[in-house]
C-alpha positions in Angstrom: 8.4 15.7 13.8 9.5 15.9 10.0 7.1 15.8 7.5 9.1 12.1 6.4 7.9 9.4 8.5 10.7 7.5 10.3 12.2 5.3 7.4 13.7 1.6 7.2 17.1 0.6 8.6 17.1 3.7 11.4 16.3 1.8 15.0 19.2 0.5 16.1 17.8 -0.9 19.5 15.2 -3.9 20.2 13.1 -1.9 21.7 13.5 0.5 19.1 12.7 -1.8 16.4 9.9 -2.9 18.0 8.5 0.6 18.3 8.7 1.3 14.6 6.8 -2.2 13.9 4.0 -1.2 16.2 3.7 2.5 14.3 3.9 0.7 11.1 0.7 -1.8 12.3 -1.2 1.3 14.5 -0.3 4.3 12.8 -3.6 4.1 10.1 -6.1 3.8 12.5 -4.6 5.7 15.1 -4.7 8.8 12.8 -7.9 7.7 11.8 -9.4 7.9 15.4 -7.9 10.5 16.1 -9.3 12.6 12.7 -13.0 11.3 14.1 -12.2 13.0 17.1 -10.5 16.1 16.8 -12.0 16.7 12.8 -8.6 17.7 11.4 -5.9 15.2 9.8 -3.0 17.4 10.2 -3.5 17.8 13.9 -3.9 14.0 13.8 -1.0 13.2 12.4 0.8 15.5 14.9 -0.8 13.9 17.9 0.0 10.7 16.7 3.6 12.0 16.0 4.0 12.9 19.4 2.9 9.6 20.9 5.3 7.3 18.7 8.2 10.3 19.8 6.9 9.3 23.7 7.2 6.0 23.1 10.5 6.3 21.7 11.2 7.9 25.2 9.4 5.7 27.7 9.0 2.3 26.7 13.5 1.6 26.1 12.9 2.1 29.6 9.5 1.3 31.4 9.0 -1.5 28.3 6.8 -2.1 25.8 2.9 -2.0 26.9 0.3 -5.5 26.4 -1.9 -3.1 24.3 0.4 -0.8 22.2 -2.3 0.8 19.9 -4.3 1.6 23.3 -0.8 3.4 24.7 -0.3 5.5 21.6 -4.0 6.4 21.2 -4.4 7.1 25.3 -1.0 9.6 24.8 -2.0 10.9 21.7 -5.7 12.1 23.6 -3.3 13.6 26.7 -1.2 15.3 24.1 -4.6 16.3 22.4 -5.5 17.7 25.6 -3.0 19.9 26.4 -2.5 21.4 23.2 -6.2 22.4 22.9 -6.0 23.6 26.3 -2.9 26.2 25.8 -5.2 27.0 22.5 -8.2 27.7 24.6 -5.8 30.1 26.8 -4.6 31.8 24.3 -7.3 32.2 21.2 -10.0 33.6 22.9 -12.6 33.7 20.4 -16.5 32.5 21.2 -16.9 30.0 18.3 -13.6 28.8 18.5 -13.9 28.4 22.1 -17.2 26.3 21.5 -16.2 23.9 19.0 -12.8 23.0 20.4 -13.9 22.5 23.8 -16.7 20.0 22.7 -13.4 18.4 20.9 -11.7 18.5 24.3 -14.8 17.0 25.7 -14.8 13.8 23.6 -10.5 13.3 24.0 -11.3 13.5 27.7 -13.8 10.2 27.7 -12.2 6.9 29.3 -11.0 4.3 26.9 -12.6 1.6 28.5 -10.2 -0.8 26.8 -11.7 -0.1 23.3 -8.0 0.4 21.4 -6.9 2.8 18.9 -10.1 1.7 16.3 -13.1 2.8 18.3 -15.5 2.5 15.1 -14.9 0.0 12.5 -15.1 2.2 9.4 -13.0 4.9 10.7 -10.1 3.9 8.4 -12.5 3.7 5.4 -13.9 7.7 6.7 -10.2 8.7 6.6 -9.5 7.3 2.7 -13.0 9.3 1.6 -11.6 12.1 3.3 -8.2 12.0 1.7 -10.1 11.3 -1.9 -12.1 14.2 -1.3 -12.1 16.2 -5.1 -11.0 19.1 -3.3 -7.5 17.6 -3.8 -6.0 16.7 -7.4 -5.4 12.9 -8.0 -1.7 12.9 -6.7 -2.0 14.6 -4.1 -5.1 12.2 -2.9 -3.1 9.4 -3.4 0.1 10.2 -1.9 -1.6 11.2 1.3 -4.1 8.4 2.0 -0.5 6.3 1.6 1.2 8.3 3.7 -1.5 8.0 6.3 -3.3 4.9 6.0 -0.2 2.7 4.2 2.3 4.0 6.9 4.4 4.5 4.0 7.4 6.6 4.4 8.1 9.6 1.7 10.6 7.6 -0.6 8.2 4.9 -0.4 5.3 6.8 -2.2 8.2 7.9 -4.4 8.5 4.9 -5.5 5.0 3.6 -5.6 4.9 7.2 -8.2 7.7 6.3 -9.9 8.7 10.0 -8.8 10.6 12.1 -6.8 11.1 12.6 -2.8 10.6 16.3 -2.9 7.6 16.1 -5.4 6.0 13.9 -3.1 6.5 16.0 0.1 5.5 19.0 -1.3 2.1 17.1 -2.2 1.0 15.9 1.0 2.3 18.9 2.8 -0.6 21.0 0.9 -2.4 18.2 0.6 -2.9 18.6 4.4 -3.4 22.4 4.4 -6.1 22.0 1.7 -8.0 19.7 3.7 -7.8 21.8 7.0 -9.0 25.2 5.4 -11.7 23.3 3.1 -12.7 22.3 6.7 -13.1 18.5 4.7 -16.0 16.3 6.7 -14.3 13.0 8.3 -17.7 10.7 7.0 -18.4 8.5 4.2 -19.9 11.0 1.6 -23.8 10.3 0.8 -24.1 8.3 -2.5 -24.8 11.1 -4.3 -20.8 11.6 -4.2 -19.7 8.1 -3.7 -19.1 8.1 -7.6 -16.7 10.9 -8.3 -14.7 9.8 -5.3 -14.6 6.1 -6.3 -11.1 6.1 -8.8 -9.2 7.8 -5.8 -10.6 5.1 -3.5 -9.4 2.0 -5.5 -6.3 3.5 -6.2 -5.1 3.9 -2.7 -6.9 0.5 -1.3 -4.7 -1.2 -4.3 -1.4 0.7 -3.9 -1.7 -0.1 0.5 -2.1 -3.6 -0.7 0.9 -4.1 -3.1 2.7 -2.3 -0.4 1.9 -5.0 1.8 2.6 -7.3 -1.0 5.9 -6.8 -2.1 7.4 -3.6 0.4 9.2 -0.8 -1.9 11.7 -0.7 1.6 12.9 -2.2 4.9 14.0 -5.8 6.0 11.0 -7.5 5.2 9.5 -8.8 1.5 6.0 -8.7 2.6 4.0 -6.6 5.0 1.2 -8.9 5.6 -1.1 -6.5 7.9 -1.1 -3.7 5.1 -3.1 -6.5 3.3 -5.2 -7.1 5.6 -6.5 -3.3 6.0 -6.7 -3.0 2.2 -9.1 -6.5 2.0 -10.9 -5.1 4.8 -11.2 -2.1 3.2 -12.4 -3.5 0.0 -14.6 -5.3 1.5 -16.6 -3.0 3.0 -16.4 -0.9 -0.3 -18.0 -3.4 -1.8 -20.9 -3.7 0.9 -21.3 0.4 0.3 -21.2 0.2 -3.5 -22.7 -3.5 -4.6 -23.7 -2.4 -8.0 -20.1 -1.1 -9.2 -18.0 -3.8 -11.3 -14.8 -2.6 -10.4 -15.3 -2.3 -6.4 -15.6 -6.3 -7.2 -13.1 -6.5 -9.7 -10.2 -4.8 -6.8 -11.3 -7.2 -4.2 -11.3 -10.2 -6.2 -7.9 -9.0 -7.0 -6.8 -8.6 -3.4 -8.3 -11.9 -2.4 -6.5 -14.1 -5.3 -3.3 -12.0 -4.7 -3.8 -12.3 -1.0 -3.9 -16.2 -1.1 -0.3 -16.2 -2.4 1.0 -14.5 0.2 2.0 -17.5 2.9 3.9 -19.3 0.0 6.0 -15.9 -0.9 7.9 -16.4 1.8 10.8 -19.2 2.8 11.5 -20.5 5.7 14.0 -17.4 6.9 12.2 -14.6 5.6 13.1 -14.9 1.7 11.4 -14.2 -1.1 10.0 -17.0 -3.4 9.3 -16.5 -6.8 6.4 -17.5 -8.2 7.8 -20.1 -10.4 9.2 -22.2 -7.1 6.1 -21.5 -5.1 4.8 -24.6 -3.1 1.1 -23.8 -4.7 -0.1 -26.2 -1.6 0.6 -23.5 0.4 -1.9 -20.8 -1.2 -5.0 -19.6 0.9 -7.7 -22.2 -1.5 -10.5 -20.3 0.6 -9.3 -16.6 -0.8 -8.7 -18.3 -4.1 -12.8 -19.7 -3.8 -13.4 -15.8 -2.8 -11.6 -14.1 -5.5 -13.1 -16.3 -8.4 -16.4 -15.6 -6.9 -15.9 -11.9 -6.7 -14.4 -12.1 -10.3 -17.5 -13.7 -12.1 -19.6 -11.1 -9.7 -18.0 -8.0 -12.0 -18.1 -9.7 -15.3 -21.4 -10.4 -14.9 -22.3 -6.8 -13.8 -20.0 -5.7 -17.4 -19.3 -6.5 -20.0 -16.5 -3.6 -20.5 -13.8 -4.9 -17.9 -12.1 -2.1 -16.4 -8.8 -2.6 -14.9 -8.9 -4.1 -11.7 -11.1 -6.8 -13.1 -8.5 -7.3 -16.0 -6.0 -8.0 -13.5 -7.6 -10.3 -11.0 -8.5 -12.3 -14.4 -5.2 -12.5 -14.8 -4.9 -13.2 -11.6 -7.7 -16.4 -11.9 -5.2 -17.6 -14.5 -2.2 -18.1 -11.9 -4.7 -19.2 -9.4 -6.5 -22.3 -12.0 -2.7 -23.3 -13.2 -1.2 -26.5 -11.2 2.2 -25.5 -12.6 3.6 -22.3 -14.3 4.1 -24.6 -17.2 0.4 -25.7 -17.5 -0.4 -21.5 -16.8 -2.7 -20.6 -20.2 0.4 -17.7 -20.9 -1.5 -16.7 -24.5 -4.7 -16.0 -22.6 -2.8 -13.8 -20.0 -0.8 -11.8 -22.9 -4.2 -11.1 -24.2 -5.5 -10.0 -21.0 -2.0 -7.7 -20.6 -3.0 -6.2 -24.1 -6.4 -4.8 -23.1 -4.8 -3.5 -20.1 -2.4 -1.8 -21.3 -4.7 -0.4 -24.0 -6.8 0.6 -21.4 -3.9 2.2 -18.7 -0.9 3.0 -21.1 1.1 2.4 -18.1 4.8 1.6 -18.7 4.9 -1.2 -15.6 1.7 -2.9 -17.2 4.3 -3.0 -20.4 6.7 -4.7 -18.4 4.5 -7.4 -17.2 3.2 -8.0 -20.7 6.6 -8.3 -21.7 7.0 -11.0 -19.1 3.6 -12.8 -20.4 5.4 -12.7 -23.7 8.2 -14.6 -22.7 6.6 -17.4 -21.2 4.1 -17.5 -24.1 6.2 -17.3 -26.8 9.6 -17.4 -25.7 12.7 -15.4 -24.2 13.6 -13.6 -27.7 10.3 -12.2 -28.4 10.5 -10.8 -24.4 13.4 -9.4 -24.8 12.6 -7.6 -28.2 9.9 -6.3 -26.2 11.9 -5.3 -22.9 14.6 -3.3 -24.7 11.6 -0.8 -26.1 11.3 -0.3 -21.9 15.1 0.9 -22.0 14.3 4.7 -22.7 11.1 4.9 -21.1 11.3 7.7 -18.8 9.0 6.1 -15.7 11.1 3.1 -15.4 14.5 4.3 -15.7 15.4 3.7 -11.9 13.0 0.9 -11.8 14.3 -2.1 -10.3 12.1 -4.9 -11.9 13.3 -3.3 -15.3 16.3 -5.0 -15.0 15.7 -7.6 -13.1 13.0 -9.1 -15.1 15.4 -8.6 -18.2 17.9 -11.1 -16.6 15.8 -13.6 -16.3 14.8 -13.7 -19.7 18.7 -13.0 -20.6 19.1 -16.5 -18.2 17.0 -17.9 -20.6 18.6 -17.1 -23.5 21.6 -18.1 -22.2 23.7 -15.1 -21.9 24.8 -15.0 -18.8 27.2 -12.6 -18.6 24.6 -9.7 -19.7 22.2 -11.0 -16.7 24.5 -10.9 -14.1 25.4 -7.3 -15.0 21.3 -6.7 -14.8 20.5 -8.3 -11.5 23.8 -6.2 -10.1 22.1 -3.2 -11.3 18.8 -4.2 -10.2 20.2 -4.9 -6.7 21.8 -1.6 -6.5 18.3 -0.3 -7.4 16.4 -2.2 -5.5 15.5 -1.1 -1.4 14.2 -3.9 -0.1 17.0 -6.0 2.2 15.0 -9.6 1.1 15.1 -8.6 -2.3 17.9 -7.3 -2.7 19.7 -10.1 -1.4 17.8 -12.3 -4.1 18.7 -10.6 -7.0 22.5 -10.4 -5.6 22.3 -14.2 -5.3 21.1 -14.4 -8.3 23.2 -12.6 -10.1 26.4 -14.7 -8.4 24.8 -18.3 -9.9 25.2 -16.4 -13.4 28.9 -17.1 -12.2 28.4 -20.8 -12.1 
């Protein structure tokens, strides 16, 4: 198949639909079982291509399996099979020979029911792999996404603040680089854990805020997403006990995590934090992410960023009310972060801070400094979070004409259909 993963809005069919949730739940740790096995990501990925591009063919008719992650993984081994077989046939080389039929060995074993996730860490063996230094930052990154988020091309776009092509271009190489470094599929000895460690957090937070609030497609939130990023975080922390911001990311997941039940109405739509039912957060995650929290202040003193956000995070998560929130603590918090980051979105949600702290003038002053920032000139939120604070000033006119931009920036169906609706009760 193309090097973009199927995208949003393409199925047509039930069963079709159906198929492209499945990939979207199986797809990381069917490449990832598949990378165990046959020691190469790019020929995972094509395997588990293939199977998806059989299931598109067989189930419309013969219907959807009980165990859809065994189906994919059990065609993806046949697949595996025959391809290493015609190699074998025509490559005739000793060593090659060797090492491919020992692969052709292990794709030949009997499932014996054990699914597409045959050891537990194999998801958390594929994200060291991707994050091996052998590739630059970006190009780490965008392919654990790709892989492990089941996020589509324009969707790591987005997540970059970048372009389509750009992105393509980086995991295509990204791939080849892997292949011919002839990468290991293991968890690296701890020796290397270190150096690999930024790359790691990275991707287990960007999976999550995929999951959190999706860049694309019908739905707000994409619950299992979070679910492999707090697993994954959760083992990191097991391998890496001693490193501040391994707790700071999970404490972070798990207070953002314990939101995610109330994000959502009773017909799929999003619900901003201000008219959340806070009886409906996860009090058990919320337990787990303060815990985790005062776990990495205690191990420094110098937050880093992940633990500057889940304290941020503790603040929403202590408040009753968004009214009894402590706002000048958080805009103190957004201030070392964006000391620490420089990042343009980090602006933005200091910006909002601001607004509730000290009112809707002082957010806007800050907001229109965004307007020529380069990074955030198709960005949705931009506009979006500057007509709610034009709401609030009472110029309605100029908000409706920013959540009408935002919509038409915005490529999430639930979303979009909020800021629309919005953006009609500035009529009113």
């Amino acid at each position: 198949m193309a090097d973009d993963n199927r995208g949003p809005g393409v199925l047509s069919s039930a069963t079709d639909r159906a198929i492209d949730a499945v990939w979207r739940i199986e797809s990381a740790r069917l490449i990832a079982g598949l990378t165990r096995i046959v020691g190469d990501v790019s020929m995972a990925e094509d395997l588990a291509q293939d199977a998806l591009v059989a299931a598109l063919e067989q189930w419309p008719q013969a219907g959807i399996p009980h165990n859809r992650g065994a189906w994919l993984m059990a065609t993806a081994k046949r697949r595996g099979i025959d391809a290493l077989r015609r190699r074998v046939a025509l490559q005739r080389k000793h060593a090659l020979i060797a090492h491919e039929l020992r692969v052709l060995e292990q794709l030949d074993q009997p499932d014996l029911g054990a699914g597409v996730e045959e050891v537990p860490d194999d998801l958390l063996r594929l994200i060291f792999m991707t994050c091996h230094p052998v590739l630059s930052r970006e190009a780490r990154v965008a392919l654990t996404l790709r892989l492990l988020g089941g996020l589509s091309t324009p969707e790591i776009a987005r997540a970059f603040l970048s372009s389509d092509g750009t992105v393509a271009q980086r995991i295509v190489r990204a791939k080849r680089t892997l292949s011919e470094a002839r990468v290991p599929f293991e968890v690296p000895g701890a020796d290397e854990l270190g150096e690999r460690l930024e790359a790691v957090l990275e991707v287990i937070y960007l999976i999550f805020n995929e999951g959190y609030a999706a860049t694309a497609g019908e739905r707000w939130t994409r619950p299992a997403l979070c679910s492999d990023a707090l697993r994954l975080a959760r083992i990191l922390v097991g391998l890496m006990p001693r490193e501040p911001e391994v707790h700071g990311l999970l404490a972070l997941l798990e207070l953002q995590a314990s939101r995610l039940r109330a994000r959502i109405g009773p017909h799929g739509e999003p619900v901003r934090l201000a008219e959340q039912d806070r009886a409906r957060w996860d009090h058990l995650l919320v337990h787990r992410g303060l815990a985790e929290l005062r776990r990495a202040e205690e191990l420094s003193r110098a937050l880093g960023p992940y633990t500057l956000q889940a304290a941020i995070a503790a603040c929403h998560a202590r408040a009753v009310s968004v009214e009894r929130t402590d706002w000048p603590r958080i805009v103190a918090l957004y201030d070392a972060l964006a000391a620490l980051t420089g990042s343009p979105v980090v602006e933005l949600n200091r910006a909002v801070a601001v607004t509730m702290a000290f009112g809707p003038q002082a957010g806007l002053e800050l907001l229109d400094t965004l307007l020529q920032e380069p990074a955030l000139s198709n960005y949705h939120l931009l506009p979006s979070v500057r007509g709610d604070v034009l709401v609030r000033l009472g110029r309605l006119a100029e908000a409706r004409a920013e959540f009408e931009r935002a919509a038409e920036l915005c490529a999430n169906h639930s979303e979009r259909e909020l800021l629309r609706s919005r953006a009609a009760a500035c009529e009113r």
